[in-house]
matplotlib code that plots the C-alpha trace (Angstrom):
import matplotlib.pyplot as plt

x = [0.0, 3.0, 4.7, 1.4, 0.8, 4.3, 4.0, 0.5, 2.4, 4.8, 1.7, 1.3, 4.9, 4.9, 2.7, 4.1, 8.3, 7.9, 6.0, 7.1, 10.4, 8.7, 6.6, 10.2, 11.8, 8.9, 8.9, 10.0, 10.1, 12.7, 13.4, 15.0, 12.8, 13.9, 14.1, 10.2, 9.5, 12.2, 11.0, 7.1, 7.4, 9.7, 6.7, 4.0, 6.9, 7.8, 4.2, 4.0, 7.5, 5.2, 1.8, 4.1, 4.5, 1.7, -0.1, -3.7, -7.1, -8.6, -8.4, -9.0, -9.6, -10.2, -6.5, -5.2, -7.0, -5.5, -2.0, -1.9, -3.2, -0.5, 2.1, 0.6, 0.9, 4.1, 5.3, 3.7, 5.7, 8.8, 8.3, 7.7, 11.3, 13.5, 13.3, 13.8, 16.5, 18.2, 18.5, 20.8, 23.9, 23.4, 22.0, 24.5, 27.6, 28.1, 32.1, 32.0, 34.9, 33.3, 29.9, 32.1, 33.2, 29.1, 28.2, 30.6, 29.5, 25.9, 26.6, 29.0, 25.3, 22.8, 25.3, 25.8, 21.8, 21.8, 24.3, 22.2, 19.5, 21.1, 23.0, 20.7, 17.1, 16.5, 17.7, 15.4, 12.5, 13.1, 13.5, 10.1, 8.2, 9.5, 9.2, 5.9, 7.5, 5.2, 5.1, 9.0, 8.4, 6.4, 8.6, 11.0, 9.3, 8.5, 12.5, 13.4, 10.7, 12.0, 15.6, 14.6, 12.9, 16.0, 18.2, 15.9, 15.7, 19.3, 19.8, 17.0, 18.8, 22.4, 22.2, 22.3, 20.9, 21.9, 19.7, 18.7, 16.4, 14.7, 10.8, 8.5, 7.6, 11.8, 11.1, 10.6, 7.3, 6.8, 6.6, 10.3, 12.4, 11.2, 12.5, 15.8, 15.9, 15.2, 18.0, 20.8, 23.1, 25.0, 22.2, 20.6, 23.8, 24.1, 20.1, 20.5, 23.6, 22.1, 18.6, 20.2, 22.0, 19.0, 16.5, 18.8, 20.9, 17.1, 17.6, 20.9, 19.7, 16.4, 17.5, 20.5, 18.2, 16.7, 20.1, 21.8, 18.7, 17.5, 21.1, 23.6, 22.1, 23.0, 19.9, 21.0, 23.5, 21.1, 22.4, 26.2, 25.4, 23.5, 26.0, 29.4, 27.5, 26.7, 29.7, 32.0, 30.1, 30.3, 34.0, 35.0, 32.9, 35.8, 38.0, 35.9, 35.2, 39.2, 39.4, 37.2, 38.7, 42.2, 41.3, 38.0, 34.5, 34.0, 37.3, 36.3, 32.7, 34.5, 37.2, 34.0, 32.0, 34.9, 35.5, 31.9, 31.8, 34.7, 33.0, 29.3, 31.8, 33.2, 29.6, 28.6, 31.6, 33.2, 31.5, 30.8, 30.2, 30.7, 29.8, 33.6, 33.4, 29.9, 31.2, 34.5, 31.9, 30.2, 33.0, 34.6, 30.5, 30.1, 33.4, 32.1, 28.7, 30.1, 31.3, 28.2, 26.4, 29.0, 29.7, 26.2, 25.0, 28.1, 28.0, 24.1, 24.5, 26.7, 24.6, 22.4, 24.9, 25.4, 21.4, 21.9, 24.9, 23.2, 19.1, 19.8, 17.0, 18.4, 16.2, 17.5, 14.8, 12.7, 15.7, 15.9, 12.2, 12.7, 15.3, 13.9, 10.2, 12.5, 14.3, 11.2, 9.7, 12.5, 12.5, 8.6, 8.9, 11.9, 9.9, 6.9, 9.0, 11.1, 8.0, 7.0, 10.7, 11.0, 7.1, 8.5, 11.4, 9.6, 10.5, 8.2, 8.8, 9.6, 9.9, 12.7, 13.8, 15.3, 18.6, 17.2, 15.4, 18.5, 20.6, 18.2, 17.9, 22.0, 21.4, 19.2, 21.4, 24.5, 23.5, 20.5, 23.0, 25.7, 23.9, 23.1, 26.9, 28.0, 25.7, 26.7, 30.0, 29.5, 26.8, 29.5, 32.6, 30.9, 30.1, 31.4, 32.4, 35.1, 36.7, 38.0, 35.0, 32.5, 34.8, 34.6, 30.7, 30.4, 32.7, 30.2, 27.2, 28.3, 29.5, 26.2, 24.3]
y = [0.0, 2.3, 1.5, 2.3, 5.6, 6.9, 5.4, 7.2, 10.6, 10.3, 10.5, 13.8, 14.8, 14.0, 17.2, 19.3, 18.7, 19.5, 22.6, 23.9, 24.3, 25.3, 28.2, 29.6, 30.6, 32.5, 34.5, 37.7, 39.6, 41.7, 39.1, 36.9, 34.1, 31.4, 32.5, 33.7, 30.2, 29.1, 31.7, 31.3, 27.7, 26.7, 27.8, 24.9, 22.8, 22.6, 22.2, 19.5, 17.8, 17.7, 16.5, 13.4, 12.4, 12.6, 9.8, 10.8, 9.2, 7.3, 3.7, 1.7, 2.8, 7.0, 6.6, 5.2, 8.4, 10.7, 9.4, 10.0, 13.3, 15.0, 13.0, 14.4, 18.1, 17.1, 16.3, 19.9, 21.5, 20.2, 20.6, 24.4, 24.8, 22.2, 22.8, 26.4, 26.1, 23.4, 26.0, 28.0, 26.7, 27.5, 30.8, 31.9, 30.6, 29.5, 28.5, 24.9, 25.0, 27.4, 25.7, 22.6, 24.8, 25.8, 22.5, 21.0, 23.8, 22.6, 19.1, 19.7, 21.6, 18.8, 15.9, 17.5, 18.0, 13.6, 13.7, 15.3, 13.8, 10.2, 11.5, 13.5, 11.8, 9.5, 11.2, 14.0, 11.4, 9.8, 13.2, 14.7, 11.7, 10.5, 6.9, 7.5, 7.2, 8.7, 11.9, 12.3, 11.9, 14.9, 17.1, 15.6, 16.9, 20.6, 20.9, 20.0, 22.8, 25.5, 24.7, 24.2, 27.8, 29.2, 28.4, 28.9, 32.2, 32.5, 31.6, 33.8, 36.7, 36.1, 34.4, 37.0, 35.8, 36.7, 38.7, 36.9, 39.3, 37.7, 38.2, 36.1, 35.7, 34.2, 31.7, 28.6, 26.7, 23.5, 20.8, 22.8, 22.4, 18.4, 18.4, 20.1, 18.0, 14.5, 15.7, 16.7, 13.4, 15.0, 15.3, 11.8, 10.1, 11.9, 11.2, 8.1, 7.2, 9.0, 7.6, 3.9, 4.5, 6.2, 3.7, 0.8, 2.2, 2.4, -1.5, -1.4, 1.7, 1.1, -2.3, -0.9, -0.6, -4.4, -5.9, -4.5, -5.1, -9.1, -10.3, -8.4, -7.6, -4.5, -2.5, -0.3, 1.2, 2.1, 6.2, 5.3, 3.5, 5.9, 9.0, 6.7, 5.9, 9.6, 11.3, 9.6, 10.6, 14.8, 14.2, 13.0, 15.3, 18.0, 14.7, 14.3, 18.1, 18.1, 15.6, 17.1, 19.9, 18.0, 15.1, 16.2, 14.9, 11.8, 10.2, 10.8, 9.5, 6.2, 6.1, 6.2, 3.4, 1.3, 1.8, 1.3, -1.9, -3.6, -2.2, -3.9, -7.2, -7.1, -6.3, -9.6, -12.0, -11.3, -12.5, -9.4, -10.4, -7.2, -3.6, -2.6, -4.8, -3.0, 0.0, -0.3, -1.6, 1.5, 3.8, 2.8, 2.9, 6.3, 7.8, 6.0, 7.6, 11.4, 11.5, 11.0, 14.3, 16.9, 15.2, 14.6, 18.5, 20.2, 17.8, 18.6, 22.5, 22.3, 20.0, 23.5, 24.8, 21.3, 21.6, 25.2, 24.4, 21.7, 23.2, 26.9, 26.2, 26.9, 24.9, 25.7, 25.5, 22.7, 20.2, 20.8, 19.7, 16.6, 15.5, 15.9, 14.0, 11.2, 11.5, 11.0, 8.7, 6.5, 6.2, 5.5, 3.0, 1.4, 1.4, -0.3, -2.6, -3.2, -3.6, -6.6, -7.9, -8.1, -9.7, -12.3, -13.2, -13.7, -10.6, -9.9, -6.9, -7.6, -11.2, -13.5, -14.1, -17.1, -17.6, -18.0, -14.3, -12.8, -14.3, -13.1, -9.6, -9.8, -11.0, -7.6, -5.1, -6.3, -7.3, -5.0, -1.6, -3.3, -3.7, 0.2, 1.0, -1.2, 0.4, 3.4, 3.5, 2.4, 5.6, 8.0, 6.1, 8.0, 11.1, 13.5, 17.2, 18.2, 21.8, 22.3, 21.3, 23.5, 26.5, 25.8, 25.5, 28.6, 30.7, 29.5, 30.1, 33.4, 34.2, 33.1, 36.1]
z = [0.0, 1.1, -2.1, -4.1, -2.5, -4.1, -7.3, -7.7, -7.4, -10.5, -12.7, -10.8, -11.1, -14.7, -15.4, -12.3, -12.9, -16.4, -16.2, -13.0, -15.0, -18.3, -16.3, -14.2, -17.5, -18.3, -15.1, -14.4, -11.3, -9.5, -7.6, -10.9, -12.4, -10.0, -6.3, -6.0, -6.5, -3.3, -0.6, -1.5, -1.4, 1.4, 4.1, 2.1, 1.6, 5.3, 6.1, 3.9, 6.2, 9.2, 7.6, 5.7, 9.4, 10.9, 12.0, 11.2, 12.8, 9.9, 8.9, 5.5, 2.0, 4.0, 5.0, 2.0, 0.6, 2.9, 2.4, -1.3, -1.1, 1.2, -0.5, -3.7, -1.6, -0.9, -3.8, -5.4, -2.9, -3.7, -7.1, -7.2, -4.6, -5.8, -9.3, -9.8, -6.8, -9.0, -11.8, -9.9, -10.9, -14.7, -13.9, -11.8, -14.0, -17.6, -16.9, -16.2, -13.7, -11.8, -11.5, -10.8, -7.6, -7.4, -6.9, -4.7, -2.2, -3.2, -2.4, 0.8, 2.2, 0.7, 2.1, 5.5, 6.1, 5.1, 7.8, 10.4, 10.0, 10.2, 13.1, 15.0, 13.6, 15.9, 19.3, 18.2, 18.1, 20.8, 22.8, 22.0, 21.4, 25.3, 23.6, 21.5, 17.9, 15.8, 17.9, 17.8, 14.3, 13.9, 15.9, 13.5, 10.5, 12.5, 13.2, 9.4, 8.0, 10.0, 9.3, 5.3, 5.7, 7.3, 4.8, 1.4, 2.8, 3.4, 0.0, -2.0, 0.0, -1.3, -4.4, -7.7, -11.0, -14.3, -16.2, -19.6, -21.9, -24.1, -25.4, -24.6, -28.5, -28.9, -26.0, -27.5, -27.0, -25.2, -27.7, -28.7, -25.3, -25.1, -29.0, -27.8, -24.6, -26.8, -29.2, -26.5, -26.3, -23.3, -21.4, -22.5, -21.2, -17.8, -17.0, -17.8, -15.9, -12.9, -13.0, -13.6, -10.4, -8.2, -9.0, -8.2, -5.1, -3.3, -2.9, -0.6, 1.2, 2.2, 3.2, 5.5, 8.3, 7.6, 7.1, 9.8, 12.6, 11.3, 9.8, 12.5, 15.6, 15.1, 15.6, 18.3, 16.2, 13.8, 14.1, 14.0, 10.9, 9.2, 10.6, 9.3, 5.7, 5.3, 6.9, 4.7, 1.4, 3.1, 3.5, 0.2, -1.9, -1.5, -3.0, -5.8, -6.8, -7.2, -9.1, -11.5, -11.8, -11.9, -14.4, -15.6, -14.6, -16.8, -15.5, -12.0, -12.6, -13.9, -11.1, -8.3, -10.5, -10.1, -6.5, -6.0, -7.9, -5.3, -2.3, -3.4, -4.5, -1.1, 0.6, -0.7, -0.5, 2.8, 5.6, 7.8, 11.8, 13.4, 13.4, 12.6, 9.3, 8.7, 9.2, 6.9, 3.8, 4.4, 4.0, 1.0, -0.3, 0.7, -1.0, -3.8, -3.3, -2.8, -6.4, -7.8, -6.4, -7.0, -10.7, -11.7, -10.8, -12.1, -15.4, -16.1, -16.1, -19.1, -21.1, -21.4, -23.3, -25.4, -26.0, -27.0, -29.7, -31.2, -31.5, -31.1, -28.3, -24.7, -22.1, -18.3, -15.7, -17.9, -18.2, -14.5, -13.9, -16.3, -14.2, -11.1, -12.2, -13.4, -10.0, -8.2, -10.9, -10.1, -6.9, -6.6, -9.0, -7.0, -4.1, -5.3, -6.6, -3.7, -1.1, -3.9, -3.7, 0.3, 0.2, -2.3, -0.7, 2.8, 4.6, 7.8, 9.7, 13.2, 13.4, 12.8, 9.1, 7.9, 6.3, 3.1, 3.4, 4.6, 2.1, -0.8, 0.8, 0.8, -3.2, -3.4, -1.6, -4.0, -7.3, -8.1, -6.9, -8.8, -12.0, -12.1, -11.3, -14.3, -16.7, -15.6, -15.9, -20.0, -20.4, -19.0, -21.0, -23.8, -22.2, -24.6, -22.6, -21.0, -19.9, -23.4, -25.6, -22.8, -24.0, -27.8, -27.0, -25.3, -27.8, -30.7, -28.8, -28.3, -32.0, -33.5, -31.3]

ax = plt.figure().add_subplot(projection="3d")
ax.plot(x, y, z, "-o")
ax.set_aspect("equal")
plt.show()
């Protein structure tokens, strides 16, 4: 049912990503065309944080109702602040270095939040819900909106957009940005590398928390877990954003799929007993893991430009919402069909599994991720900018105006 109620929204987000990106390049304020969007939104968008929590008093099909329609809210809300804040990076920078630079600030913010929350998550549940769960959980959700308010605002305060001036009648039409976005091979390559490794890293960590409670015994380290997996992806991204600038972004991308391909080999042969063997895995998983961030949004900004050579049609804010509704397309989907996987390979919540549930959820957390890393690694192998061709693209773009 869970796993229903989030694939049900991406026929939502299918019409809201899209257009949310189509509709901020067309808007024009003092403000810029992007940050209205981020201070409106954040105050629905952290209401939408607590109501996601909350444990409301219905049962059956009127609860199943209810569920779908805040997520539905939810989603809405993210839509309208996530995608115009993605845009950012192109809007504030066409040099490719310097949105390399951009992003890895991006990234060092976004992974340090996922560290918080792993880290402090749980102690802030159990604090305020005084050993109610689902209380703690909404004070959870109250905590995260106000700090998501605090620091949209932060950002629509500092952050300066360029100023593009084009008509209205020279923007291109709809049914013209999804030609240009169909016919950019850059871009094709890096969503599908990304979305390849989204909808198939879901299956190791959602089942973390499984794995590490039914097959280790490790339950009560549930926030060490979490804080080790997460603080070792914030502590490489400053590794990674170097190497990019060093070696480029496609040869880091393929150093990280490699590493990531031993450390999901080594997940699955070596025997781990202990939390210290756990906790090694994890490590060398979440260096892996940092690249991927910083590379993927300092690699899509310049498939703009890419677009804009090849089609003469420059799509910023409405590549941003594609990627995004195939984000959380992905992700529902990977859901719904994880929540069939664990039901098919005997998982029951709370109970003790058997050997042959743990070892098939072990099969799931390895092979599945792994899959998505190899495929991955052959999409970028033929990814085809670097620093050098970015400058050739901008120079011509500029020449033909």
């Amino acid at each position: 049912m869970a796993g229903w109620i989030y694939a049900l929204g991406i026929g939502w987000d299918a019409i809201t990503d899209p257009y949310m990106g189509y509709i901020a390049e067309r808007t024009r304020t003092k403000m810029g065309s992007y940050r209205p969007y981020i201070f409106f939104g954040s105050i629905p968008l952290a209401l939408s944080f607590i109501l996601l929590f909350w444990v409301p008093p219905f049962e059956g099909s009127l609860l199943f109702v209810f569920l779908i329609i805040v997520n539905i809210f939810h989603r809405t809300c993210f839509t309208i602040v996530s995608v115009p804040y993605s845009s950012l990076t192109a809007r504030i920078s066409d040099d490719s270095e310097e949105r390399t630079k951009l992003t890895t600030a991006r990234m060092l913010g976004a992974s340090f939040g996922t560290l918080s929350i792993s880290a402090l998550g749980f102690p802030i549940i159990n604090w305020f819900g005084s050993g109610e769960e689902s209380l703690g959980f909404v004070y959870l959700g109250i905590c995260s909106g106000l700090a998501a308010i605090l620091i949209l605002a932060i950002t629509v305060k500092t952050v300066k957009e360029r100023n593009f001036d084009i008509e209205f009648s020279k923007l291109p039409s709809f049914s013209e940005v999804s030609k240009s976005i169909v016919n950019n091979y850059a871009f094709l390559i890096v969503f599908a590398s990304t979305l390849t490794l989204i909808t198939t890293s879901i299956m190791f960590n959602k089942n973390l928390i499984y794995y590490t409670k039914y097959a280790l015994g490790l339950h009560e380290f549930q926030g060490l877990i979490l804080g080790v997996s997460s603080a070792s992806a914030f502590l490489a991204i400053p590794i990674w954003a170097y190497f990019a600038l060093k070696i480029g972004k496609r040869n880091s991308w393929l150093i990280s799929m490699s590493l990531l391909v031993f450390s999901f080999l080594f997940f699955y042969l070596y025997p781990i007993k202990n939390l210290i063997e756990l906790l090694i895995v994890l490590i060398a998983l979440g260096i892996g893991n940092g690249a991927t961030g910083v590379l993927f949004w300092s690699m899509l900004p310049d498939t703009i430009e890419y677009g804009e050579w090849k089609t003469g049609v420059r799509t910023e804010s409405s590549l941003y919402g594609f990627m995004t509704f195939a984000q959380k397309g992905g992700i529902a989907i990977s859901a719904l069909i994880l929540g069939m996987l664990l039901t098919n390979i005997g998982f029951i919540p709370n109970t003790v599994q058997s050997e042959e549930t743990l070892e098939s959820l072990k099969s799931l957390m390895t092979f599945i991720p792994l899959a998505g890393v190899v495929l991955s690694f052959i999409l970028v192998y033929f990814y085809p900018i670097d620093s050098t061709f970015h400058k050739k693209l901008i120079r011509e773009i500029n020449e033909r105006s």
